[in-house]
C-alpha positions, -999 to +999 in steps of 0.1 A: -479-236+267-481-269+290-456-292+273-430-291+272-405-290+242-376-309+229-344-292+222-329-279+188-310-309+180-274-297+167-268-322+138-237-308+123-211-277+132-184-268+110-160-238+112-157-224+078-122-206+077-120-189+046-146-171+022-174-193+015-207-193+004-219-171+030-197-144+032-162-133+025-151-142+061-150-170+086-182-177+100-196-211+119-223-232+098-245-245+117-270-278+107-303-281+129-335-304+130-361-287+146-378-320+152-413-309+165-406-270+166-409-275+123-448-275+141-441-243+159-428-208+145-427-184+173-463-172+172-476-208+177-456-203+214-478-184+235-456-157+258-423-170+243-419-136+223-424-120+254-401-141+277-376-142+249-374-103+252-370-102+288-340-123+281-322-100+257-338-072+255-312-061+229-330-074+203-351-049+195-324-032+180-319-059+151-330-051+121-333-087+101-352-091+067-372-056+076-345-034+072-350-015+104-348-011+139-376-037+152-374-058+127-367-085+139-395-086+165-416-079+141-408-112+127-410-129+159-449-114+164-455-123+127-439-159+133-406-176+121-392-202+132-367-215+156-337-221+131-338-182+128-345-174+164-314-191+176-291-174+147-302-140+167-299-153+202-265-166+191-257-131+171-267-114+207-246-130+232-218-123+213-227-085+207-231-083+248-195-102+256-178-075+237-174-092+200-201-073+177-217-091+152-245-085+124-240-114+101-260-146+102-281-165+080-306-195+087-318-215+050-342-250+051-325-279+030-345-303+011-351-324+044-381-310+062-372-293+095-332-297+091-320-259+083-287-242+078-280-214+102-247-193+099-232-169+119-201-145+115-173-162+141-136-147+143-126-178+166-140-209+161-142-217+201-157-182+206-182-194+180-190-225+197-193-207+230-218-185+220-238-210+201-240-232+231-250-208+254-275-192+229-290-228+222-297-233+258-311-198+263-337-204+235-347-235+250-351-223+281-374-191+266-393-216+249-403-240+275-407-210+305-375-222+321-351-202+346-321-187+323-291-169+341-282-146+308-252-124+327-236-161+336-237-170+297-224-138+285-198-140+308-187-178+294-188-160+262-167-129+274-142-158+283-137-178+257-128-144+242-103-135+266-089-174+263-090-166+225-087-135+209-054-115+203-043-090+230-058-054+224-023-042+213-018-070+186-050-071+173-054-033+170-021-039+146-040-065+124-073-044+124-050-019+110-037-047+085-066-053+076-083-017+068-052-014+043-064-046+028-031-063+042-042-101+049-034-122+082-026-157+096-026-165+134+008-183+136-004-196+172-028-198+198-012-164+214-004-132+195+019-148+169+004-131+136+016-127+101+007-101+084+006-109+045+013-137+018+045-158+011+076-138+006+056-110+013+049-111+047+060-097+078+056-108+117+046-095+143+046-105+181+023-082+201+046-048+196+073-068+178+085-073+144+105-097+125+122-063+118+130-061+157+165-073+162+171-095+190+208-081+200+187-052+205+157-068+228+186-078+247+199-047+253+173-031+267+168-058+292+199-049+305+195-010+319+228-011+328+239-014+292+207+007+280+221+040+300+258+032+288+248+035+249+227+061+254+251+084+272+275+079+246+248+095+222+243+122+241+214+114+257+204+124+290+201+090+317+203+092+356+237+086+370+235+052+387+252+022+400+247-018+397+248-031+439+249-061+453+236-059+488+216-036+509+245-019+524+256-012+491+223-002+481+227+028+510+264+035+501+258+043+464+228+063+476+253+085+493+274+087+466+250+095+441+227+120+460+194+116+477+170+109+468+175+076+450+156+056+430+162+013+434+152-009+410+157-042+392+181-037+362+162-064+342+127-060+354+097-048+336+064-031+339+076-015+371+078-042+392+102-037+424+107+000+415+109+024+445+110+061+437+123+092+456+142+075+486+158+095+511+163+074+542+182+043+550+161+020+561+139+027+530+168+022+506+180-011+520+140-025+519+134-014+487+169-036+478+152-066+488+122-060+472+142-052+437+159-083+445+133-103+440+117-089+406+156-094+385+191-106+386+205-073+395+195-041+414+204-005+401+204+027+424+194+058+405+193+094+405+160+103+416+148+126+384+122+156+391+091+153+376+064+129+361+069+097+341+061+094+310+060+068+282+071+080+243+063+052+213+090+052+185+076+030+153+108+033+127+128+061+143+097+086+146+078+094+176+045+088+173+023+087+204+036+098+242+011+092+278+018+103+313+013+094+344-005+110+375+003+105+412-027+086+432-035+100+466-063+097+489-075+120+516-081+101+553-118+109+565-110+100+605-131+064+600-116+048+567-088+028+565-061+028+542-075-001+521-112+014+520-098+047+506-082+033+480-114+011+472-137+045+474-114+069+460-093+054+441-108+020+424-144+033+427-130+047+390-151+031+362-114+036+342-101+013+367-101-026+360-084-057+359-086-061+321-071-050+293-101-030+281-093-009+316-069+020+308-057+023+342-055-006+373-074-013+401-046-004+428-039-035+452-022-028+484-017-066+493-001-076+462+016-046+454+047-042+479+060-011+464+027+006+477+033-006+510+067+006+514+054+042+500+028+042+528+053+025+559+077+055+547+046+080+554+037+063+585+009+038+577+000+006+572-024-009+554-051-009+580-046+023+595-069+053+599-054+082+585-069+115+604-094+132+580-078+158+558-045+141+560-036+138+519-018+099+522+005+087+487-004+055+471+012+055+440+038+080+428+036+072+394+002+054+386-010+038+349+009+061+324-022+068+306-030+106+299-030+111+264-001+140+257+011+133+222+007+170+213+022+187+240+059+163+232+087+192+225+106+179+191+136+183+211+124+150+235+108+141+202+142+142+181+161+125+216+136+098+222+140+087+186+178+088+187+173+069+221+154+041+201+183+036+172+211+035+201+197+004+209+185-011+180+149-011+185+125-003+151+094+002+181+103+010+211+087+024+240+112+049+258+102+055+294+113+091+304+110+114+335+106+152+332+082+180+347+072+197+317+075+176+282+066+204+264+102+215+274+139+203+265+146+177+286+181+193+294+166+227+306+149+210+335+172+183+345+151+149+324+159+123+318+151+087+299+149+061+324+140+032+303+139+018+267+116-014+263+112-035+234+074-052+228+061-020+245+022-022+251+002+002+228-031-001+255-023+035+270-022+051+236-055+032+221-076+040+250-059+067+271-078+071+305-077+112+293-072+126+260-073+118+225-062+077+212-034+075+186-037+055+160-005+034+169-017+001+148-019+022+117+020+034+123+031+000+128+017-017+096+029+022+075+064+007+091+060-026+076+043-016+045+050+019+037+031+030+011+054+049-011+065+014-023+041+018-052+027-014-046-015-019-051-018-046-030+008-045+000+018-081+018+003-101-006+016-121-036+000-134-067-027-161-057-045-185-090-075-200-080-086-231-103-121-241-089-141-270-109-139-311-112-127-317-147-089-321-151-085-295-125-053-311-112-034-312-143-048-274-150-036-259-115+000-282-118+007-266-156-007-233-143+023-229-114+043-243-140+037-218-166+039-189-135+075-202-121+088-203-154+077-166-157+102-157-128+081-164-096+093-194-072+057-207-071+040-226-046+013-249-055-013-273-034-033-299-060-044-332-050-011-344-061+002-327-030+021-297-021+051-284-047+074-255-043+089-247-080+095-284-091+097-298-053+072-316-039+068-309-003+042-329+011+017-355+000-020-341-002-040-353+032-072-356+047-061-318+061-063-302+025-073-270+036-047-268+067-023-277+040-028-252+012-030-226+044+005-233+053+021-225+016+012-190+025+035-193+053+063-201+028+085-172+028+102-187-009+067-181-022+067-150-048+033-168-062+012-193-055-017-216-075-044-232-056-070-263-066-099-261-051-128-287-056-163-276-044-161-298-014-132-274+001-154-244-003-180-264+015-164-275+039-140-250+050-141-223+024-113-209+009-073-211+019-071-174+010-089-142+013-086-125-020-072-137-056-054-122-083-069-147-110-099-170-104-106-198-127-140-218-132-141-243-153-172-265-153-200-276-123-196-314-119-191-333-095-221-325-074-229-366-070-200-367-044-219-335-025-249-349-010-239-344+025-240-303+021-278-311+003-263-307-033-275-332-059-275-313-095-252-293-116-266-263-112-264-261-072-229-253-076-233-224-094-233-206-054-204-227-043-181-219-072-190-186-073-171-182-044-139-185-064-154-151-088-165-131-058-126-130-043-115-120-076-096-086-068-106-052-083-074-052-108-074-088-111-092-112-136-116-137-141-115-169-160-145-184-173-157-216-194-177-196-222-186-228-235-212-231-206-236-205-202-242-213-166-204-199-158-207-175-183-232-160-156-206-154-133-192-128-153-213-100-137-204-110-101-165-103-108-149-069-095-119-075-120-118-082-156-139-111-170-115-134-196-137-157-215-123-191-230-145-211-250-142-235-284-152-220-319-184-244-335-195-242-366-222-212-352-193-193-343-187-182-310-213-187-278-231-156-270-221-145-239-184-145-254-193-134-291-209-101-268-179-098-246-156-096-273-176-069-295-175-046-260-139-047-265-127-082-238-109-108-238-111-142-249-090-169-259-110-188-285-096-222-300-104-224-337-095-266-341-064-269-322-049-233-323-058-208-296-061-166-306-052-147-274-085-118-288-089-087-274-120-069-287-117-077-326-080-074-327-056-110-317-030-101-295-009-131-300-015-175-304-009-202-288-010-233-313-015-266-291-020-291-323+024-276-332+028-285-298+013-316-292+033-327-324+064-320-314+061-335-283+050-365-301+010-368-287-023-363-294-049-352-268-085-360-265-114-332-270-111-329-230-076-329-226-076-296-256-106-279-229-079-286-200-053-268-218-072-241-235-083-233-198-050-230-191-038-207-221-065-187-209-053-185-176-018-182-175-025-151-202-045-136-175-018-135-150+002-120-176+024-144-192+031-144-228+022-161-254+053-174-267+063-178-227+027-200-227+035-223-258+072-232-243+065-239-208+036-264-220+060-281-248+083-282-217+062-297-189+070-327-176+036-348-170+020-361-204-007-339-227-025-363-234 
């Protein structure tokens, strides 16, 4: 190829949060003109296959529309077209920087050579990343230009790092999730919360809203962490607080050498010294304690190996130790190069979190460089070959040895955990042999830390991983609370044009007065029982995702037009009960390339595919197009529809005779039907008197939509007919 082609022009990127026409997750929608490559589908490119390939090599492993491995390449030899092309290169970046992903779509639009390309995308930045790096990489392949792939997967990798929860947070939330628990990402760190309205929990990294703060407290204070402890029985070092190196020697005497110094409010091991025995040592490793917390603490030095026990809600459930690192001189190395051969040459070791253990730096790491000053070396010494020199004494707790745990330590470490307060807790201890009572060989718990990290046990560097993120959410959501759907509330989704805000505002109304304080987001705004909290806004979406924050929430209703799905997709995963009452309002959607009725037959099915397995589904029986939907629910399908003259329409005449449910309005009264049998009636023209009105033919479909709905969440009839004689905004 000679010329030279112009770029995919990126008309239009939006992040789609929630389900949406694509898939049940977010995912980043993606609006392309392939200007002259319309012309050129990858076989028309002479050596691009071939040069894309080189590239990512990877991508011989998707399958695309062939089902198999290759097939994708067979699709590039065949010829398609560059819409698709980047949707894989996108796909592939992302798969290489860590973030696996095998969902993405590419559709033409009406216009010729615009498409729509889609891509799964957990973050939205992440998303937009990857798709610029994977637009540039395409049109470098295309027009035979220079591409540095490791630089663009490492912008990628990035933007993951800057984004993404913290391996211990969001191993809790994958957790979450397998139990079908939803989330929302409170902020731009590891903020989450897990679950619906009043039915959710927090969590900060290894924290809960369940972690009391008195407690926290506590065990920043080792001081007053030993002091509760030995009251329980517990075994702790004897030690003293000091306040000066001199003191620092003195206490050492008192207490025994060796000693241990350390900060008495520090954390991850900073400015810790272990086994002491001389003077000098004791009064430098003061002033390096000094500097890492307010106070410094001389120890008993405790035989033995540390190690680090997790207690989720008073049980032990996952323990790691640690190992010594040593490295033997060779007569030509110096310190620093040992450590680099020996020691970091470890493919465990790393500076990230996906390392279990850490690259060991002598320069930053003071504590190192008193253990080799009291051995007799510095840094860039030459230790004699043979001679065995100590780095570390205790290195990255990270040996797996959950299974080995005596339930002595097991049944002291949890007792250790409720002294202070702490419903997770990671309990540092020190002992030779854990297998063994701690008291038969002089242990002893050195340390209880709130927000402990839960890296160690997820990936030790040996032995098995614990499943520490499945323990945590069984602590927040045990299951022998008989509860189907743990952390979430009861969520009514009214999707359609036609009255839809009057429908969703009698809807909550109907639910509060059934007992629920019910939140509700309309285009009138946002309402909390008979409160309005905030106008509706240009940030709809952002809006109806912050009533499922609302603790006071025991329910919640949701309108949402077709232009939300579009546009950002649902504010909510799943539903209990999903309403869809009619397909207009397509005029106002010629932006996403919808122009008839019948388009938005994929766009409000969106509202029917989130329907939950024991939930239900409303449906407009009077139109046969929604009376489609019907097969795409996993719930119950309720039908509502008018009675003509012909009887019943066909789809809800059928439904019925298989033994469902419909509400059917006969005039103005509406028969609550189950099979052949009516469970109860709601009569609207009784009501409508009384109150005084008389409503249109539309105005009777608003509310028999309604009837039908608010029986499908379970309310009753009689409950139905005096929360709409009650409701404050007019019938008719």
């Amino acid at each position: 190829m000679s010329d030279k082609k112009k770029a995919i022009e990126l008309l239009r990127i939006t992040y789609l949060r929630g389900p949406n026409i694509w898939t049940y997750r977010p995912a980043m929608e993606v609006w392309l003109d392939l200007g002259e490559l319309e012309d050129y589908p990858s076989n028309k490119l002479p050596g691009f296959t071939d040069r894309l390939l080189k590239l990512l090599p990877a991508l011989e492993e998707h399958h695309c529309g062939v089902g198999e491995r290759g097939g994708f390449i067979e699709r590039l030899r065949e010829g398609t077209w560059a819409g698709h092309i980047l949707e894989h290169c996108v796909i592939e970046l992302l798969n290489l920087a860590g973030m696996p992903t095998g969902f993405g779509q590419t559709r033409s639009v009406s216009q010729r050579g615009v498409y729509r390309m889609v891509f799964r995308a957990r973050d939205e930045q992440v998303g937009r990343t990857a798709l610029a790096q994977g637009h540039a990489l395409l049109t470098a392949a295309i027009n035979d230009e220079p591409f540095d792939v490791a630089a663009a997967v490492h912008a990628v990798r990035d933007a993951i790092d800057d984004c993404y929860l913290g391996p211990s947070t969001a191993c809790i939330v994958s957790a979450a999730t397998e139990r079908g628990i939803p989330h929302i990402r409170l902020n731009d760190g590891n903020l989450v919360q897990l679950g619906y309205g009043a039915r959710q929990r927090r969590i900060w990294t290894a924290e809960t809203d369940l972690t009391s703060a008195i407690a926290e407290n506590i065990a920043c204070d080792k001081d007053l962490t030993k002091l509760l402890l030995k009251a329980c029985g517990v075994p702790v070092p004897e030690g003293q607080i000091v306040h000066s190196a001199e003191e620092a020697w003195e206490a050492a005497q008192d207490l025994g050498l060796p000693v241990v110094v350390k900060p008495s409010d520090g954390n991850h091991g900073r400015g810790v010294a272990l086994d002491l025995r001389q003077q000098a040592d004791i009064e430098a490793a003061y002033t390096l304690a000094e500097t890492h917390g307010s106070e410094v603490i001389v120890e008993s030095c405790i035989p033995g190996d540390e190690h680090r026990v997790l207690v989720v809600g008073g049980e032990m459930v996952a323990a790691a130790r640690g190992e010594s690192a040593w490295i033997t001189g060779d007569g030509k190395s110096t310190v620093v190069q040992l450590i680099d051969n020996q020691i970091n040459s470890d493919p465990r070791r790393g500076t990230t979190e996906g390392h279990p253990l850490n690259r060991l730096n002598v320069a930053e790491d003071e504590v190192i460089r008193l253990d080799l000053q009291r051995q007799g070396f510095a840094p860039n010494d030459v230790p004699p070959a043979g001679k065995r020199v100590l780095v570390q004494r205790n290195g990255n707790v990270a040996i797996d040895c959950t299974d080995d745990v005596h339930p002595e330590v097991a049944h002291v470490v949890s007792l250790a955990a409720r002294a202070v307060g702490l419903d997770i807790a990671g309990i540092d201890l020190v002992c030779e042999d854990i297998g063994k009572p701690l008291a038969e060989q002089g242990g002893a718990i050195v340390e209880v830390n709130a927000g402990p990290g839960l890296l160690m046990h997820l990936k030790p560097a040996e032995g098995t991983p614990r499943p520490v993120g499945q323990q945590i959410v069984e602590h927040l959501f045990p299951t022998d609370e008989d509860e189907p759907h743990p952390g979430r509330i009861p969520i009514v989704g009214v999707a359609g044009t036609e009255d839809s805000t009057f429908i969703a505002r009698l809807v909550a109304r109907l639910v509060h007065l059934g007992g629920r304080p019910t939140a509700l987001a309309c285009a009138d705004g946002l309402f909390l029982g008979h409160r309005r909290t905030e106008k509706a806004g240009k940030q709809y979406w952002d809006a109806c995702h912050r009533l499922l924050m609302n603790r006071e929430a025991q329910a919640a209703v949701f309108e949402n037009p077709a232009s939300l799905i579009l546009d950002h997709g649902l504010p909510y995963d799943r539903c209990h009960v999903g309403l869809v009452t009619d397909f207009g309002g397509a005029e106002a959607l010629a932006r996403h390339d919808i122009t008839e009725p019948d388009q938005l037959y994929r766009v409000l099915r969106t509202q029917i595919d989130v329907v939950l397995a024991d939930g239900v589904g409303v449906l407009n029986g009077n139109d046969a197009r929604i009376a489609e939907m019907a097969g795409l629910c996993d719930g119950e399908v309720l039908f509502y529809a008018t009675a003509g003259a012909d009887g019943l329409p066909g789809p809800v005449a059928d439904h019925l005779a298989q033994g469902g449910r419909a509400a059917v309005m006969d005039g103005q009264r509406v028969s609550l039907r189950s099979g052949h049998a009516e469970q109860g009636a709601v009569d609207l023209g009784q009501i409508l008197r009384r109150r005084g009105q008389m409503a249109g033919e539309a105005r009777l479909q608003s509310l028999l939509a309604v009837v039908a709905t608010a029986w499908a969440f379970g309310i009753s009839p009689e409950l139905i007919a005096a929360g709409i004689e009650t409701f404050e905004l007019p019938l008719a």
